[in-house]
Structure formats: structure tokens, C-alpha cells
N, C-alpha and C positions, 0 to 999 in steps of 0.2 A: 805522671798523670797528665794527662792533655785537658788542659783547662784554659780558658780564655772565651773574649767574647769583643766582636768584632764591628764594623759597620762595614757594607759594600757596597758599590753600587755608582751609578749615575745621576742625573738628573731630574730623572723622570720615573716609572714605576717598574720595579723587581720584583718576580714574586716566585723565590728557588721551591723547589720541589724534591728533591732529591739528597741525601747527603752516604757518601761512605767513607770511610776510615782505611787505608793503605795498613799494611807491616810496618814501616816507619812512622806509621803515626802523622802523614799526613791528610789533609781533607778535603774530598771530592765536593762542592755542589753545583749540583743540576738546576737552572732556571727553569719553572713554567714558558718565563719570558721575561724578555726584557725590554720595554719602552723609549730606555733612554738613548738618544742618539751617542753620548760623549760615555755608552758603558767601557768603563777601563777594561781595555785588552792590553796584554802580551805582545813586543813588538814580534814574535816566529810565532804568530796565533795563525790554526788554521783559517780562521774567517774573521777578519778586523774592521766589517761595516756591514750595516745591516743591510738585507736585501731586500725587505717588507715591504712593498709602498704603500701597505692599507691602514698603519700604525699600531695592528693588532703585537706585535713583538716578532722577538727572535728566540730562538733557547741559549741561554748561556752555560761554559762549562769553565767552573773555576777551581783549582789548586791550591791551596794552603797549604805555606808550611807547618810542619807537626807546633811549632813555639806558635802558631797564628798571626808572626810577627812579617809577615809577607806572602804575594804570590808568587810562585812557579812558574804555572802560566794560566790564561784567563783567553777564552773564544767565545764567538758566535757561531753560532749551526741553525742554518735556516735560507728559506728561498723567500719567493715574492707573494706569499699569501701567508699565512696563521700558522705558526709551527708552536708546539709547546714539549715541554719532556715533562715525562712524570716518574722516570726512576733512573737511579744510578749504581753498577756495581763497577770494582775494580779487581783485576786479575792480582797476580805474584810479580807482574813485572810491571805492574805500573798503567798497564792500556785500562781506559775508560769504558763501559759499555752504559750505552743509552737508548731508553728507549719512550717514545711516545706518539705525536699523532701532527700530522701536515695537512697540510692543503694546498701547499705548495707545490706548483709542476716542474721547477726548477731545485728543488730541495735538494742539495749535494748526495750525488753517489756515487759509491766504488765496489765495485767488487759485489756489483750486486744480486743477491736472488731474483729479484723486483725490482726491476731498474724503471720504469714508469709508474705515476700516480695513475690508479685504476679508476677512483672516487673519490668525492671530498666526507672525510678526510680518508686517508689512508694510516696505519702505522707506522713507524721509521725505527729500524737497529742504527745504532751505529757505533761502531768500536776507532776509539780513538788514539792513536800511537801515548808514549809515557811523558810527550814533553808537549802533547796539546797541539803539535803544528800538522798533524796528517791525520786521515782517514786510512783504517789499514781496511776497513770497509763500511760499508752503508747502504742499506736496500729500505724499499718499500715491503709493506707486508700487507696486503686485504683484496677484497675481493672488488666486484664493480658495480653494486649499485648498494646505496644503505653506507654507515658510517661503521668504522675501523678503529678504535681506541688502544694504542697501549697504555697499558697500569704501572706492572713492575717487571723486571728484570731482574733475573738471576745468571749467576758464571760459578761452573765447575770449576775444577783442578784443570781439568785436559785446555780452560779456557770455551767450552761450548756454554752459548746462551741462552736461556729459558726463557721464553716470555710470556705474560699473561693481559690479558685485553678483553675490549667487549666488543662486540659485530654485531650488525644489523645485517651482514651481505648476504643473500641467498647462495 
């Protein structure tokens, strides 16, 4: 039984949104965001400093081991405006899928449907390899005028993502 109870974070304000559970039993969570300049990362963390300059946060994506007794690994994901996530699943082999909402013009992508923000905000996929240091991709998703929300996220077997959100876009 995975039981335990932890403290994380930085200096300044945390506020996870997301959490899943691996095969192994260990634990995914997703940050709304994160405030704190000195949040513990990972030193093979895909993104190791924030890029925010407005102080609205970053999204964070943290790994626990199954005993709670450390991390795996721990990133930032986010550009130079207000990123937040608000769900997290995890596949059979360990990649991350997230999804939420930017405003950032810069907000990492790969591999993307939507390789440009169209509107503030837009929504953001982004599926993250098993050890936290790489994007296997990340797109933008909405349309261009009115605001783009993702909610949750879902992954099949085959590894395809469901997403669910709110639009204002025409």
C-alpha cells in the first residue's frame, strides 16, 4: 500500500493540480504553478529556471518514488507569461501527458500541431519523455480570439490523448 505524506516545494507559492499513479507505484504531480524561484529541480530537468518575468508562475512536473522517500525527477514547463496545468496522466512506459493553458509566446514546443500561441490564453499538450529531461512533444491547441482552457487529460493504451477544456474562440 503507497502510503506516505510529504512536504515540497520552495520558497515562495505551490499550488499542484494534478496527480497520477504509475504501474510501479510511483507519483506524478502537476503544479497549477509555481512562484518560487529556488523550486527543487532535477539536475537532467527538462527546464531548470523559470522563464516568467511577470511572477505569475511556472507549471511544475514532479516524480516520486513509489516509498515517497525521494525524487526521480522534478521540471519546469513554461515561457515568459502565465502558464498553469491542470491535469496529469501517465502512459505504460513512464512519459507524462499535460495539459493546460499559456499565455506564453514562447512556451516550449515540439513536435507540434500548433506550434504558435493564436490568443491569450491558448491550451498546451505536452507529453514528457520517463526521466523528465525531454519533450517527445508539445503543441498549442485554440483558436484566435476568446480564451482556450485545458481541464483534463486522458491516454489510452495505444498512448493517444483526450483532452477536455473550455473556449470562448469563434
Amino acid at each position: 500500500v503507497l502510503v506516505y505524506s510529504t512536504y515540497f516545494g520552495g520558497e515562495s507559492d505551490e499550488a499542484p493540480s494534478g496527480i497520477a499513479v504509475d504501474a510501479a507505484g510511483s507519483v506524478y504531480v502537476s503544479g497549477f504553478f509555481t512562484t518560487s524561484p529556488g523550486f527543487p529541480v532535477t539536475p537532467d530537468a527538462f527546464q531548470k529556471t523559470q522563464n516568467n518575468q511577470n511572477g505569475n508562475g511556472e507549471v511544475f512536473i514532479t516524480k516520486f518514488t513509489p516509498d515517497g522517500s525521494g525524487i526521480v525527477y522534478s521540471t519546469l514547463l513554461g515561457g515568459n507569461s502565465s502558464d498553469s496545468s491542470t491535469g496529469i496522466k501517465v502512459d505504460a512506459a513512464g512519459n507524462a501527458y499535460v495539459v493546460g493553458w499559456t499565455s506564453s509566446t514562447d512556451f516550449p514546443v515540439r513536435n507540434a500541431f500548433q506550434p504558435t500561441l493564436r490568443a491569450f490564453p491558448n491550451v498546451f499538450v505536452t507529453k514528457l519523455n520517463a526521466t523528465g529531461s525531454d519533450l517527445l512533444y508539445s503543441t498549442f491547441l485554440g483558436g484566435t480570439s476568446g480564451f482556450d482552457f485545458g481541464t483534463d487529460i486522458a491516454v489510452d493504451a495505444s498512448g493517444n490523448a483526450y483532452i477536455t477544456g473550455d473556449t470562448s474562440s469563434t
